[in-house]
KOLBAGU-914749 format. One record per atom (N, C-alpha, C): residue in one letter; x, y, z. Coordinates in steps of 0.2 Angstrom, whole numbers, plus 2048, in hexadecimal, padded with zeros to 3 digits. Example, Ala and Ser with C-alpha at 12.3 -4.5 7.8 and 13.67 -1.06 7.14 Angstrom:
2
A8427E4827;A83E7EA827;A8427F0827;S8407F5823;S8447FB824;S840800827;
This chain:
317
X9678B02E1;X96D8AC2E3;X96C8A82E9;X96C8A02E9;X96D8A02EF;X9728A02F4;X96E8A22FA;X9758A4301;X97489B304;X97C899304;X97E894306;X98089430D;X98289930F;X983898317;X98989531A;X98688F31E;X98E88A320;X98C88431C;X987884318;X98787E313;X98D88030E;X98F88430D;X995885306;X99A881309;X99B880311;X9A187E313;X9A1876316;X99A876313;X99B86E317;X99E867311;X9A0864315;X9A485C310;X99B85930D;X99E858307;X99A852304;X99E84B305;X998849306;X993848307;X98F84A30C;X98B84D30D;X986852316;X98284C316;X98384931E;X97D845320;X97C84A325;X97684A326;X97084D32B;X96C84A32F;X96984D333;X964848336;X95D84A338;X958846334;X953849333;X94C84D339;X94A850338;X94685433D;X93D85033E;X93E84D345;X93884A346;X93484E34B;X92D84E349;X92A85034F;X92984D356;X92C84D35B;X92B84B362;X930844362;X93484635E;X93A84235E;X93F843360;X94184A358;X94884B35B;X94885335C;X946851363;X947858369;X94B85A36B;X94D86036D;X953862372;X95685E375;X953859379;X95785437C;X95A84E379;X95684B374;X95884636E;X95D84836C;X95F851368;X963851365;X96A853368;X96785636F;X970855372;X97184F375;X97084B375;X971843376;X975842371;X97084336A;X97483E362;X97C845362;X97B84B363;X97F851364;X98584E366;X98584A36E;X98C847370;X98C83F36F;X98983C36B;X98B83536A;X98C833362;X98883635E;X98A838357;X98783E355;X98B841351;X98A84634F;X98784A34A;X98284A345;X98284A33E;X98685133E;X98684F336;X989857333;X98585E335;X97F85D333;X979862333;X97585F337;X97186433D;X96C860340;X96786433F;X95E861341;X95A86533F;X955867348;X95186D348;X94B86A34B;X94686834B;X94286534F;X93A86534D;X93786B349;X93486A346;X92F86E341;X92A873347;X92A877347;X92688034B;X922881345;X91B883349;X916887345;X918891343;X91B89133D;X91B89933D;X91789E340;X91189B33D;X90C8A0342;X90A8A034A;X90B89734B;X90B897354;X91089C356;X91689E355;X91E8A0353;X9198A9354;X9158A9351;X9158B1351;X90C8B4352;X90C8AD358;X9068AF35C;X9068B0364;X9028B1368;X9008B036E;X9038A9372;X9048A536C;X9058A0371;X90C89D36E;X9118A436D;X9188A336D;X91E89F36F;X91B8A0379;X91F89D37B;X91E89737B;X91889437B;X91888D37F;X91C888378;X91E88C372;X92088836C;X92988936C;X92B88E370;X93189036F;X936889372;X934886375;X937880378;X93987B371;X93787D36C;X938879368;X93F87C364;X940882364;X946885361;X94D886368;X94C88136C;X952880371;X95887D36F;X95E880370;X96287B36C;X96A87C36F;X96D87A36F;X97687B372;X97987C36D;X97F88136F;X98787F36B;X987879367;X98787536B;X98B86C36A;X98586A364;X98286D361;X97E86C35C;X97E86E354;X984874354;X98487634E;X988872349;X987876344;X982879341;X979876341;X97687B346;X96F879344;X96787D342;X96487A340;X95E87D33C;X95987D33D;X95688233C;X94F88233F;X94988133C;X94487C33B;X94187B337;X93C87F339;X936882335;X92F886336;X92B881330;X925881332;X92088132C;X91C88832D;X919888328;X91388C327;X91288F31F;X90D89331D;X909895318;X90689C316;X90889F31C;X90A8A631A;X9108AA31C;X9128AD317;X9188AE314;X91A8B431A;X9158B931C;X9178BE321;X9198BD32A;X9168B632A;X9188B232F;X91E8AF330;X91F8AB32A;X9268A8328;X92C8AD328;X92B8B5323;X92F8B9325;X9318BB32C;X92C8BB330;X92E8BD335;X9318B733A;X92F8B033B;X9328AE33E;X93A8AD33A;X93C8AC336;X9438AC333;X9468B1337;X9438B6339;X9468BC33A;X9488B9343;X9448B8347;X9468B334C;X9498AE34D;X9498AA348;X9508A5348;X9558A7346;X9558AD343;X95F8B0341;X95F8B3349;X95B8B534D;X95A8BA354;X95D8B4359;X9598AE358;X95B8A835D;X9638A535A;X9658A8356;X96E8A5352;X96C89E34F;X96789D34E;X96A896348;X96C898343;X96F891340;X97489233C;X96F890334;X96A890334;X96789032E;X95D88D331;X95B89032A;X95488F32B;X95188A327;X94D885327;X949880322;X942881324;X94188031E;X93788031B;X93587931C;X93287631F;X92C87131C;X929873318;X92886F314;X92486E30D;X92286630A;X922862310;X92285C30E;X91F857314;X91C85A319;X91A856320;X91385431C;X91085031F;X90884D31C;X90484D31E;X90484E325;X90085032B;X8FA85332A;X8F4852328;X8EE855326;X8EC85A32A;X8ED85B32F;X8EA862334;X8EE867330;X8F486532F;X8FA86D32E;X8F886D328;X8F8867323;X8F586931B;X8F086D31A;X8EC86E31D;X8E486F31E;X8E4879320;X8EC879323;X8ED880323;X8F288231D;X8F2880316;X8F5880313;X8FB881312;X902881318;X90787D318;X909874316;X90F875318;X91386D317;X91286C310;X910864311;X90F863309;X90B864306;X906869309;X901869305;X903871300;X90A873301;X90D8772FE;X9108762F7;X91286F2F5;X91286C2EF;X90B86C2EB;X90686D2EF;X9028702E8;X9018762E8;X90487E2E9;X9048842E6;X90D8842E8;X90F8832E1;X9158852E0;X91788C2E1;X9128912DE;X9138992DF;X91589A2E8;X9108982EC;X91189C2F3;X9168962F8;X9178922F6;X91F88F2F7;X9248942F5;X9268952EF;X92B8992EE;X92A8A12F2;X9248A42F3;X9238AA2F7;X9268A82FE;X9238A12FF;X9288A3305;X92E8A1308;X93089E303;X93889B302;X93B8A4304;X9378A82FC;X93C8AF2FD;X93A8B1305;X9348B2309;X9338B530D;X9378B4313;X9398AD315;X93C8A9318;X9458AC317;X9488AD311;X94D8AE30F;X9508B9311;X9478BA310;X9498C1311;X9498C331A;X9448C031D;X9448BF324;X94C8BD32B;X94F8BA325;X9548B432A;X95A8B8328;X95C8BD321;X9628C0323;X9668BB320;X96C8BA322;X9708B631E;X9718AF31F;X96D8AE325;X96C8A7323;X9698A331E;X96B89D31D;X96889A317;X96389531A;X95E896313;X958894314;X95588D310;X953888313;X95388430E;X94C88130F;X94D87A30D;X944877309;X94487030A;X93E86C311;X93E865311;X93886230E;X93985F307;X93385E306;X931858303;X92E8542FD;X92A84F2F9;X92B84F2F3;X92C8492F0;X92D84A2E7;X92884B2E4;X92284D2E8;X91C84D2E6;X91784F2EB;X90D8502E9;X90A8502EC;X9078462EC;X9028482E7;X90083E2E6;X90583B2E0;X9088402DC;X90C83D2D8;X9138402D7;X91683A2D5;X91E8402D4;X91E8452D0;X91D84A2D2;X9208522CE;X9258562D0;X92B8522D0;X9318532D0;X93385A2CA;X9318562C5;X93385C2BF;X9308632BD;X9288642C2;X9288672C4;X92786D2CA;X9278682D0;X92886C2D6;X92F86E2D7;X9368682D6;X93B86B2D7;X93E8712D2;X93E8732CF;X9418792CA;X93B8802CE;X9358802CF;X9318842D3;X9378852D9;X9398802DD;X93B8842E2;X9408852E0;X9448822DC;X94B8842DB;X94C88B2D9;X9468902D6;X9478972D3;X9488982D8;X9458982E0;X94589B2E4;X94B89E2E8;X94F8972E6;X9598972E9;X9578952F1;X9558902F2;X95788E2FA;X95D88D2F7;X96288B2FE;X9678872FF;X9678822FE;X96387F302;X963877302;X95C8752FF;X95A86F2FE;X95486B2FC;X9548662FC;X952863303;X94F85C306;X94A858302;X94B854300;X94684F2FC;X944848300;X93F849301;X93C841306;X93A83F2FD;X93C8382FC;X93C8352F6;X9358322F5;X9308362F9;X9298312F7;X9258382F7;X91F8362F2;X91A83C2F3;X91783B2FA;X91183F2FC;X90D842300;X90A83E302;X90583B2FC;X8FF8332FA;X90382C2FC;X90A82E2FA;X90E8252FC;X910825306;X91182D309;X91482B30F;X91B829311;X91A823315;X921820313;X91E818313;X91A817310;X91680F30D;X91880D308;X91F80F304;X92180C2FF;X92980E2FF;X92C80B2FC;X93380C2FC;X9358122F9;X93C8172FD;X93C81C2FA;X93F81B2F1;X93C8212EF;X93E8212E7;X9458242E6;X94B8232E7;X9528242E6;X9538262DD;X94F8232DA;X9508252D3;X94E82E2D3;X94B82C2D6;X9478342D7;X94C83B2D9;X94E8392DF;X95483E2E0;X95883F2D9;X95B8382D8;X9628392D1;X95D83F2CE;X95983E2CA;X9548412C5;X95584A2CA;X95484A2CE;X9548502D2;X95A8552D1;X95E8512D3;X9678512D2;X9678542CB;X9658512C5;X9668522BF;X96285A2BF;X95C8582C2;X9578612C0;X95B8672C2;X95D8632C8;X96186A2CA;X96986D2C7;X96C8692C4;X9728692C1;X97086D2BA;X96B8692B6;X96886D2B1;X9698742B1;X9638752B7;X96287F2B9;X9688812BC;X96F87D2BD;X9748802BE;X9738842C4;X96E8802CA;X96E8832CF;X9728812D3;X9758862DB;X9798862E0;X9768802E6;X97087F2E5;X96B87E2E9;X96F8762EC;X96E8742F1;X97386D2F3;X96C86A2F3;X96E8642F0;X96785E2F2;X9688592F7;X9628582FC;X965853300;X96184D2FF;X963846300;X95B8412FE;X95B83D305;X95583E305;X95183930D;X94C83430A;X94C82F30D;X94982830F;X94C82330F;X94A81E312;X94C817313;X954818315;X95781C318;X95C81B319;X95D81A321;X961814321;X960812327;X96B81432C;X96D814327;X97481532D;X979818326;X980819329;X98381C324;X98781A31E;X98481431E;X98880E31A;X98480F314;X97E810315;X97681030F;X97681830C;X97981D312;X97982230F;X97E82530A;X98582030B;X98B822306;X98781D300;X98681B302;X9828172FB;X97C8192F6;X97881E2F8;X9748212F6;X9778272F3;X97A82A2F6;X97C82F2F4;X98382F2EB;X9858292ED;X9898252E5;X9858242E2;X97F8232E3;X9798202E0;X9748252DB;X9738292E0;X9708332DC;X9748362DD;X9788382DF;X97E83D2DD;X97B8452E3;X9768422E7;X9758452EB;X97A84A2F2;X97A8512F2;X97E8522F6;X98184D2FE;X97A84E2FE;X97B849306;X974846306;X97384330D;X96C83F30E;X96B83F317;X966841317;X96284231D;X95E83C31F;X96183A327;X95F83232A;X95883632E;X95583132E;X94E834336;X94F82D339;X94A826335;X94882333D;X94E81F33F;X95081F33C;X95A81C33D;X95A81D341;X958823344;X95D82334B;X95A824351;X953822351;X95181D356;X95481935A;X954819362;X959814366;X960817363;X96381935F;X96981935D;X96D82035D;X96D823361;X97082A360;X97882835D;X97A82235C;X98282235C;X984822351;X97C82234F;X97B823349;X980825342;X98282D345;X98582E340;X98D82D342;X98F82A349;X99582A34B;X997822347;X99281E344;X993814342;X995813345;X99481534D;X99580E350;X98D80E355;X990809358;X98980535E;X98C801363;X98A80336A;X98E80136E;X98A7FB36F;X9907F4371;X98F7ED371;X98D7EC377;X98D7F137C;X98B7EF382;X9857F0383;X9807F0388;X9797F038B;X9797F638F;X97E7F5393;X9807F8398;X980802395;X985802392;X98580738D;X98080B389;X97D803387;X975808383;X971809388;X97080738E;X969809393;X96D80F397;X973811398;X977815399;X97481C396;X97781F38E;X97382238B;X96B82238B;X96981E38B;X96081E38B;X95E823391;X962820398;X96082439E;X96382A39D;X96882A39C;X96B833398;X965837396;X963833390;X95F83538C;X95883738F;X954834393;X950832398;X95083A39B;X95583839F;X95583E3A7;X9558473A2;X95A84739D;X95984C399;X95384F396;X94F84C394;X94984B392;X94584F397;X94484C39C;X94184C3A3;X9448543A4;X9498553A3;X94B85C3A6;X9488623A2;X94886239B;X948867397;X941868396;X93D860396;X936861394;X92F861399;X93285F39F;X92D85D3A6;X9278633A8;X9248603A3;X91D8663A5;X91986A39E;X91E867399;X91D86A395;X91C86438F;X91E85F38E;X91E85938B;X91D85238F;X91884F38C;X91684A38F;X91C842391;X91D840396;X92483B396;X922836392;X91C83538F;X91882F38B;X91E830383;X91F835383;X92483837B;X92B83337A;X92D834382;X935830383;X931827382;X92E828385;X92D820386;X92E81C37F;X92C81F377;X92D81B373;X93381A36F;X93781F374;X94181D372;X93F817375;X93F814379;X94080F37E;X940806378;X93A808373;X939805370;X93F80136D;X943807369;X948806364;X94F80536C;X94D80636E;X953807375;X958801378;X950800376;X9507F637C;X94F7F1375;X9527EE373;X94E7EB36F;X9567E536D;X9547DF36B;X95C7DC367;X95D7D736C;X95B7D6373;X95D7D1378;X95A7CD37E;X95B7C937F;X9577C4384;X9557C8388;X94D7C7389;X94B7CE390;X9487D438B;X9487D4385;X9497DB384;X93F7DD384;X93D7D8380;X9367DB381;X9327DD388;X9327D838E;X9327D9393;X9327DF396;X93B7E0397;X93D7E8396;X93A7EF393;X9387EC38E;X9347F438B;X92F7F338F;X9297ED38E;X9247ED394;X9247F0398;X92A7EF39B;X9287F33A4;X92B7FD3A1;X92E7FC39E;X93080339A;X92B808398;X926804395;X922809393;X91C80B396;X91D80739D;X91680A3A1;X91A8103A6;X9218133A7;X9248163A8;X92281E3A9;X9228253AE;X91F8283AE;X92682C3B0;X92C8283B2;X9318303B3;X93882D3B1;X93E8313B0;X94482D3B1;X94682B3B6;X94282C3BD;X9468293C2;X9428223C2;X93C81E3C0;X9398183BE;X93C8133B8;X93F8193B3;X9438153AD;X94A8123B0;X94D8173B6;X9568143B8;X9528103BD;X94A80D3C3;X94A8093C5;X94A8023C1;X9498023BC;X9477FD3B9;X94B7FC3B4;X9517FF3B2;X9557FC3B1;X95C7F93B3;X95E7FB3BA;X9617FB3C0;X95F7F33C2;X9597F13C1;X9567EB3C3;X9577E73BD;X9577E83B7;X9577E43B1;X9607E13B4;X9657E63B5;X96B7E43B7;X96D7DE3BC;X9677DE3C0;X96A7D93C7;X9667D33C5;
């Protein structure tokens, strides 16, 4: 049976926000945390085994997180099941509110270690560590972000494979591994999902992710497949105000947040994460207005937060 967690008590439709690497960090996420909210937030994706080696610490920076963030989740990858077990067992230890598998990143280095998506082709040891993951974290509920497929849609039979397993939830990025996101996502595909898992009279919540760009696309999609909810990622680039629909009409306001966003950055990661990572918010940050390429120009030769509020300070006079 699946353990649901605080998923049993959340409103349908759950929008989430999707987990990017060297994206949405500690500092991005209590940014979107006080400007918009999602329902569920994630974090970057951790290596299970980096997690349960010698070089522990220098990865724990990735499981930092606040109050003002819950409910949130911790994503891990990896491919062996007795490392999974034991990190689960860590993140019920660090108090998140729930744990997720990658099963669906592309990233050829981490395939190569037989995690991610390269999970979608041995269905048997996904499900091993779905359970392991599940036996390790305790009562938290454990779920699954992953691909309709590996090079082709095999919905009908990767999804029921994981389904035996009873995650709670199951993230669907609507494109195979081979497509990336270089084609539009397949929404047909979710419904179709929706349908398998009603079939098997599973608990399991389905979420659908792609092409969704703000919350207007994602009430629509979710009428659309019948999907629990739907998980935003590059949405919310430059826009931490995402899931609250709105957008401040001022300049003033959004370079306001940005240097927020900036100096916090600067606090939690300096020495440890290069400032080159903040610099491509900047992109989505500045963007829509006379001056604005310019702007970014001088923005992305940028090397601290106290250079990003000179040079915006000067955009002002």
């Amino acid at each position: 049976m699946a353990t649901l967690g605080f998923w049993a008590q959340m409103k349908k439709p759950i929008f989430v926000l999707a987990p990017m690497a060297d994206v949405t960090d500690a500092a991005f996420r209590r940014v979107i945390a006080k400007y918009g909210k999602p329902d569920v937030m994630w974090t970057e994706f951790v290596s299970a085994d980096g997690l349960q080696s010698v070089g522990r610490e220098k990865l724990m920076h990735h499981l930092a997180y606040t109050e003002g963030e819950r409910p949130i989740v911790a994503q891990i990858f990896g491919s062996h099941p007795e490392n999974i077990k034991k990190t689960a067992e860590l993140v019920a230890e660090l108090g998140f509110d729930g744990l997720d598998i990658n099963m669906g990143c592309p990233e050829k280095n981490i395939q190569k270690q037989g995690s991610c998506a390269a999970l979608i082709k041995t269905p048997k040891l996904a499900q091993e560590i779905i359970l392991a993951a599940k036996e390790g974290s305790g009562n938290l509920p454990v779920s699954v972000k992953t691909r309709i497929g590996y090079n082709k849609n095999e919905i009908d039979t990767w999804l029921p494979a994981l389904l035996e397993a009873e995650p709670a939830v199951i993230t669907l990025h609507a494109r195979t591994k081979k497509e990336m996101s270089l084609v539009p996502a397949r929404w047909d595909v979710i419904a179709h999902a929706v349908k398998i898992r009603d079939e098997m009279k599973s608990e399991t919540l389905i979420i659908g992710n792609g092409d969704v760009k703000n919350l207007e696309e994602a009430n629509k999609r979710v009428e659309e497949s019948g999907a629990d909810g739907v998980m935003i990622g590059r949405g919310i680039f430059g826009n931490p105000w995402l899931f609250a629909g709105t957008y401040p009409e001022s300049l003033e306001e959004r370079f306001r947040v940005m240097l927020e966003h900036t100096k916090l950055y600067e606090e939690l990661f300096h020495g440890t994460k290069p400032f080159a990572l903040m610099r491509k918010h900047y992109q989505a940050y500045v963007e829509g207005f006379p001056g604005a390429k310019e702007l970014r120009t001088k923005l992305m030769s940028t090397e601290s937060a106290s250079e990003v509020e000179k040079i915006v300070k000067e955009f002002f006079t």
